[in-house]
N, C-alpha and C positions, 0 to 999 in steps of 0.2 A: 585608628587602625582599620576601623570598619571600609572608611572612606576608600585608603592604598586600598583593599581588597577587592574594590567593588570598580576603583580604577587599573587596578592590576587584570581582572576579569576580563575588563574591555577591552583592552589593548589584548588578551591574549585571542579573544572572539575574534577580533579587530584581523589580527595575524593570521587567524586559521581561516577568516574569508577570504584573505587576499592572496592567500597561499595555495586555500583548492583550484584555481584555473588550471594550473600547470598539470595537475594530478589529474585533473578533469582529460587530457588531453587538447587534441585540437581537432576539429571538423574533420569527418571522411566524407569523400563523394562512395554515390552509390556505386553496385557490383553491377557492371552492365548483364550478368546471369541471371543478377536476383530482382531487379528493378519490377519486370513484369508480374513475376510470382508474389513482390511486396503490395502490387497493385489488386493482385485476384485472392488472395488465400485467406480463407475467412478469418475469424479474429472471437478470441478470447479476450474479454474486456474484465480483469479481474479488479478494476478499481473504477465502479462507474457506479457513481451516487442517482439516487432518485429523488425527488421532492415533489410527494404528490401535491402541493400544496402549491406549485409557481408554474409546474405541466400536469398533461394528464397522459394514462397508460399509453395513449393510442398514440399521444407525438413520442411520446420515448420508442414508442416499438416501431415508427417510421423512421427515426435517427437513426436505430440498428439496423432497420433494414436497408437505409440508404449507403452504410457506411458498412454492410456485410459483418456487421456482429450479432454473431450466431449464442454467445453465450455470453451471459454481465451479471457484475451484483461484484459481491465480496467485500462490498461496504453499503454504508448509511443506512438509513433507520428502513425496518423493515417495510416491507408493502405486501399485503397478502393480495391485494390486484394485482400487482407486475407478477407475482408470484404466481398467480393462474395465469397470465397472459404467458409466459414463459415455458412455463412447466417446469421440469426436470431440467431445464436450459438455465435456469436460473440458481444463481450461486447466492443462497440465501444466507446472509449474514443477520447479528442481530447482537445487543449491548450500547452501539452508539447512544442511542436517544437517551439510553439509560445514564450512561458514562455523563451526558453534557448538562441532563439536565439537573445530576448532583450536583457537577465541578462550578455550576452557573448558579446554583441555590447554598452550596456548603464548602465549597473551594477543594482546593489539594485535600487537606483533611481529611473532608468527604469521600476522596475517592478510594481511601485508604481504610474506609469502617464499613467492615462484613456486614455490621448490624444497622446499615440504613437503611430506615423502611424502602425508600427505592428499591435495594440493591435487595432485599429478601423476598420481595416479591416476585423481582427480576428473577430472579437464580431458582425459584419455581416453578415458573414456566419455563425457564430458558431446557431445564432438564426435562422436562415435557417435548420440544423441538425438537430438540437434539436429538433425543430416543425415538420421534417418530419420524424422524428425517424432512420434517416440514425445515428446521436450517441446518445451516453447512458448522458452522462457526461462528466467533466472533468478529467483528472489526466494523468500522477501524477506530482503534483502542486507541487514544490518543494519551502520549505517555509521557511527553517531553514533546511541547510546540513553544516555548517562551523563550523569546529572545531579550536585548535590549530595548528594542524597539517596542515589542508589545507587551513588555512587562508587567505592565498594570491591567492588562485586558482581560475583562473573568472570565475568558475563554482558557485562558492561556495556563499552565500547569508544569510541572516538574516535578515527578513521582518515580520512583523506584518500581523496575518493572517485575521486580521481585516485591510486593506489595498484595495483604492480603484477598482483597478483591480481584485485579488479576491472576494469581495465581488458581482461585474458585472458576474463573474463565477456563486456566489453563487445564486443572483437573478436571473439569467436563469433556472441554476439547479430547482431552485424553483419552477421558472413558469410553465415547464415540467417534474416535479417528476421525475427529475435526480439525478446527484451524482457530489459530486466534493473528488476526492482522492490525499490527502494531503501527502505529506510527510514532518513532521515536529519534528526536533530533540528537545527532551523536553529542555525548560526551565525554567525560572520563569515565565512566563506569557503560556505557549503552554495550560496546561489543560483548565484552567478558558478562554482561548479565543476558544477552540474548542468546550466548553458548550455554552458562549454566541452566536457562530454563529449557532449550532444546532436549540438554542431557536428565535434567530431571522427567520431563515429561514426554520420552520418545515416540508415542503414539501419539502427538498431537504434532500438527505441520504450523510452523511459525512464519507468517509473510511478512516481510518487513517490506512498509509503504515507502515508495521513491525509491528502494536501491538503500536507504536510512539518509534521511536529509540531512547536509552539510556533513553527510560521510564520503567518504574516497573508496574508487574499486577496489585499494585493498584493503578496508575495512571489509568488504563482503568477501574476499579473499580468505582472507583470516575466519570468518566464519563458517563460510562453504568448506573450509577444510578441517575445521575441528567438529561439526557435527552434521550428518544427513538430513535432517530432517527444517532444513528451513531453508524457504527460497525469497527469490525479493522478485517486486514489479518495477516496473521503468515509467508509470507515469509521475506527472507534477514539474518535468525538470524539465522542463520546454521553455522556451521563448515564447509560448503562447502565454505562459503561467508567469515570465515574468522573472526565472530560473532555470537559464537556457545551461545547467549543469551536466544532461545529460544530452540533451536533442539540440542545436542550436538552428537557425534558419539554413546555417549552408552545411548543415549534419550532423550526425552522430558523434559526440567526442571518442576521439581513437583510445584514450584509458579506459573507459566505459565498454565500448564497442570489444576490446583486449580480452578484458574481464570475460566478458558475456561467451567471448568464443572459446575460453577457458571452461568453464562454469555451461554449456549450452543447457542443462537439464534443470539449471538452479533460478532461472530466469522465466519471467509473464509477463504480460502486456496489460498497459492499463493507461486508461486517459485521468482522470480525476476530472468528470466538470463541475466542479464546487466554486461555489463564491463568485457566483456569479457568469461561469465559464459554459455555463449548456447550451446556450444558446451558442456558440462555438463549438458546441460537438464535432459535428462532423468535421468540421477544419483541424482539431485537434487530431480525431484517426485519420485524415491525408498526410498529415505531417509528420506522424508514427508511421507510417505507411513507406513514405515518400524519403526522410529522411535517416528514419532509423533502423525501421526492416531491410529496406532495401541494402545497406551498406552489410547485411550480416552474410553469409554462407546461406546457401537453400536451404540446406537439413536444418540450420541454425533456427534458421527464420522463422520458418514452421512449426519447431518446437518453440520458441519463444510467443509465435502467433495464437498458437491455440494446441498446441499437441502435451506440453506440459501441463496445461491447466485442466485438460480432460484427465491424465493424469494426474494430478495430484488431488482434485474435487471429485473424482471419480464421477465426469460429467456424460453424456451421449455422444457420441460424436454419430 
């Protein structure tokens, strides 16, 4: 019985990948009004990892400057260097190292018990941050990344985002009109529990990473209309990443693109260069640039570039 279930699974994984293209849309050329404006208008980088440990402060703050991102962060493990190089520019996130170095030492399980010494020490200081505004929030909270493929990988996890350790995230968040940025791959339950935690905890803003990987615009559809308070980014879905579901080389998918100019206030801009991708920074924001900005409306663009994430992190502009 276990076996049908596990080959029933597949084939239904199976169907839902080969079924998003459609949903995905097909490639837009850019808006010959916005092409320029996608070229010059600074940029909100709400999913842009640091690893002091393979760069150092000063090539990260050259990428940004080269590629006109005025403001980054909103994941990966904290850096209180970037954090002074930035200043108040910096959308200070903080949990990851925390979250990987359970899920890699004590599995799911782990991620799911308030009482690891990890996570109690975490949740100490993290209320210390929070209250002195040294971070924003949390992310990015990895909730659900395990497929077939990497099933076996101790990276890899599938946790209920209703789970008490996040929800201690989301009650902080709360307290101080923070954020917690999820990364959570859809499945039967991902929409319906990223509505119920919106509505439980209305003072805290929910980002969901990618748009929600291997979701559909109207996945975020259906969410943007049942609760205000959670928006999504658009990186990772590139052709540079390997999941050209949202960007692809000759554009923006038109489902995607639909959505966005539905939704213009619900949407932020983000590269993801993890796993190896920094070193392609900057090709990554030309290609956000070039193919996805530009295909949107001005006023679109702008709010998606960086006018909602000053908004929503309450950042300088």
């Amino acid at each position: 019985m276990q076996k049908i279930l596990l080959i029933l699974s597949s084939l239904a994984l199976s169907t839902l990948l080969h079924a998003q293209p459609a949903m995905w849309g097909t490639p837009v050329s850019p808006r010959p009004e916005s092409e320029a404006l996608a070229q010059s208008v600074p940029i909100a980088d709400v999913h842009m990892h640091f690893n002091p440990i393979r760069q150092t402060v000063e090539q990260m703050m050259k990428r940004m400057q080269d590629g006109n991102i005025r403001w980054g962060g909103g994941v990966g493990d904290y850096s209180g260097d970037l954090h002074a190089a930035l200043g108040d520019r910096f959308i200070a996130a903080i949990g990851q190292a925390e979250f990987t170095k359970v899920v890699l030492s004590s599995g799911e399980k782990g991620l799911q018990n308030i009482e690891h010494p990890v996570f109690v020490e975490f949740f100490k200081e993290a209320e210390v941050l929070m209250a002195t505004g040294k971070a924003r929030g949390f992310g990015e909270i990895h909730i659900d990344n395990k497929t077939t493929t990497n099933f076996n990988d101790p990276f890899g996890r599938s946790i209920p985002l209703e789970s008490p350790v996040v929800k201690r995230m989301y009650e902080i968040a709360n307290t101080h009109n923070g954020f917690v940025q999820i990364h959570y791959d859809k499945n039967y339950r991902t929409v319906d529990q990223i509505i119920t935690m919106a509505q439980r905890y209305p003072k805290s803003i929910t980002i969901v990473s990618h748009c929600m990987p291997k979701g559909t615009p109207d996945d975020m559809r259906k969410i943007f209309a049942a609760v205000p308070n959670v928006v999504c980014e658009i990186s990772g879905g590139t052709h540079i990443h390997g999941v050209p579901r949202i960007v692809t080389q000759s554009g923006i998918n038109s489902g995607w693109l639909q959505m966005i100019e539905e939704y213009p206030d619900r949407v932020m801009m983000g590269t993801d260069p993890c796993c190896g991708l920094m070193g392609r920074y900057n090709e990554i924001v030309q290609v956000m640039r070039s193919r996805a900005l530009a295909a949107m409306k001005p006023e679109t663009l702008e709010k998606v570039a960086y006018k909602n994430a000053l908004r929503v992190f309450g950042l300088p502009n």
